[in-house]
C-alpha positions as CSV (number, residue, x, y, z in Angstrom):
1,X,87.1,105.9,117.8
2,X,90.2,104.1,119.5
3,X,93.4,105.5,120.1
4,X,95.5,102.5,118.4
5,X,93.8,104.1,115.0
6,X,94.3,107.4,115.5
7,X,97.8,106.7,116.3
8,X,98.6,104.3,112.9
9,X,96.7,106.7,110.6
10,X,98.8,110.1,111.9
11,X,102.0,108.0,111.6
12,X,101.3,106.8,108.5
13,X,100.2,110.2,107.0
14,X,103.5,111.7,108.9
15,X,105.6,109.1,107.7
16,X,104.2,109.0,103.9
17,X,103.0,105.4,103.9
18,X,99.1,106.3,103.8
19,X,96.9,106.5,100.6
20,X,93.9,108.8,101.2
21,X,90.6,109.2,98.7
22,X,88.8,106.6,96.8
23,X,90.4,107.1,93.7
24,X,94.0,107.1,94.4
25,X,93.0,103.9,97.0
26,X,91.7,102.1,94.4
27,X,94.6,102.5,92.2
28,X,96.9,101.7,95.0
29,X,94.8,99.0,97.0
30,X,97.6,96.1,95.6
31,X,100.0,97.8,98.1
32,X,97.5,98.0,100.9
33,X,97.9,96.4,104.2
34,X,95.2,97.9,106.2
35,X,91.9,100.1,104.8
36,X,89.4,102.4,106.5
37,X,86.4,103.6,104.8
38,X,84.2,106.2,106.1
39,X,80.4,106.2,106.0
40,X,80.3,109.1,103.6
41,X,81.1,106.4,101.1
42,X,78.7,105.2,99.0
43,X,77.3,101.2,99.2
44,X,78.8,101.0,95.0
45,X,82.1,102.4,96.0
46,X,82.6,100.4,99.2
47,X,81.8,97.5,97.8
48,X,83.8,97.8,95.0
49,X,86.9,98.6,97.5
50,X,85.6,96.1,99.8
51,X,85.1,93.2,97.0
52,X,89.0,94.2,95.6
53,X,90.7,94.2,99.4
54,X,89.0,90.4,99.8
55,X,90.0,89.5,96.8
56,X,93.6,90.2,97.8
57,X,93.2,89.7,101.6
58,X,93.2,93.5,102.9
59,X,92.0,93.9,106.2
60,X,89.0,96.6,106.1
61,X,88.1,98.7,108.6
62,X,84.2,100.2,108.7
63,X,85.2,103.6,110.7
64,X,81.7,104.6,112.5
65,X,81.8,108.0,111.6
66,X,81.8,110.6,108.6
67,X,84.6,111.9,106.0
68,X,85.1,114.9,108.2
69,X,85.2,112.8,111.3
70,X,88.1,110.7,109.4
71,X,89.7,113.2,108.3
72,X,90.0,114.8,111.8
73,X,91.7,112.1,112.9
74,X,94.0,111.7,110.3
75,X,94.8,115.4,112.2
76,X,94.0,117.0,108.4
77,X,91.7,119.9,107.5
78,X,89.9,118.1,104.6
79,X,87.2,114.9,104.4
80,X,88.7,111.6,104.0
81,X,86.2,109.1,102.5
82,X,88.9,106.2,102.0
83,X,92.1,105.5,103.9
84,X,94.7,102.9,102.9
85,X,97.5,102.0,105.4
86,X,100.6,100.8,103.1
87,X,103.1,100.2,106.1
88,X,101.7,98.6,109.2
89,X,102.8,95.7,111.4
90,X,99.8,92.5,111.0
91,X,100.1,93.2,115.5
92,X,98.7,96.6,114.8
93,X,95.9,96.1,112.3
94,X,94.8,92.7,114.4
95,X,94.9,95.3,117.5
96,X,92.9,97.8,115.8
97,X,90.3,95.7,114.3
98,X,89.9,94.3,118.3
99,X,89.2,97.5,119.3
100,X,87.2,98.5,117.2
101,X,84.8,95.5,118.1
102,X,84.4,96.9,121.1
């Protein structure tokens, strides 16, 4: 996985303006700017959070790896199935989502 999102989802955990799990995401997703699901997710639940972040123009990230390999790079000891980045500049997420084309 690329550096750029590693970078922006430690920040954002470190800096409080992250929303981790599927519940609490859901909840929160009006606030969103930027989402990462994990694969660990299943096809209801992500495309419930999928359909809501198009429905309010949320970029969505498909991370290519499991909860635990999210999680990791979050740099936490736990499984993260859903991420939601609250406070990230549009540069970033358009950077990210380029590299993660790749």
């Amino acid at each position: 996985m690329g550096k750029l999102l590693e970078k922006a989802l430690r920040d954002a955990i470190s800096e409080d303006k992250c929303v981790l799990g599927q519940k609490q995401v859901l909840q929160t997703i009006k606030n969103a700017k930027l989402l990462v699901l994990s694969k660990s997710l299943s096809q209801d639940d992500a495309e419930k959070i999928s359909g809501s972040a198009s429905g309010q123009k949320i970029s969505t990230l498909q991370f290519d790896g499991s909860s635990v390999a999210l999680g990791k790079l979050c740099g936490l000891q736990f499984r993260v199935s859903t991420a939601s980045l609250t406070s990230i500049p549009e540069s970033n997420i358009k950077a990210i989502l380029k590299e993660e084309e790749k």
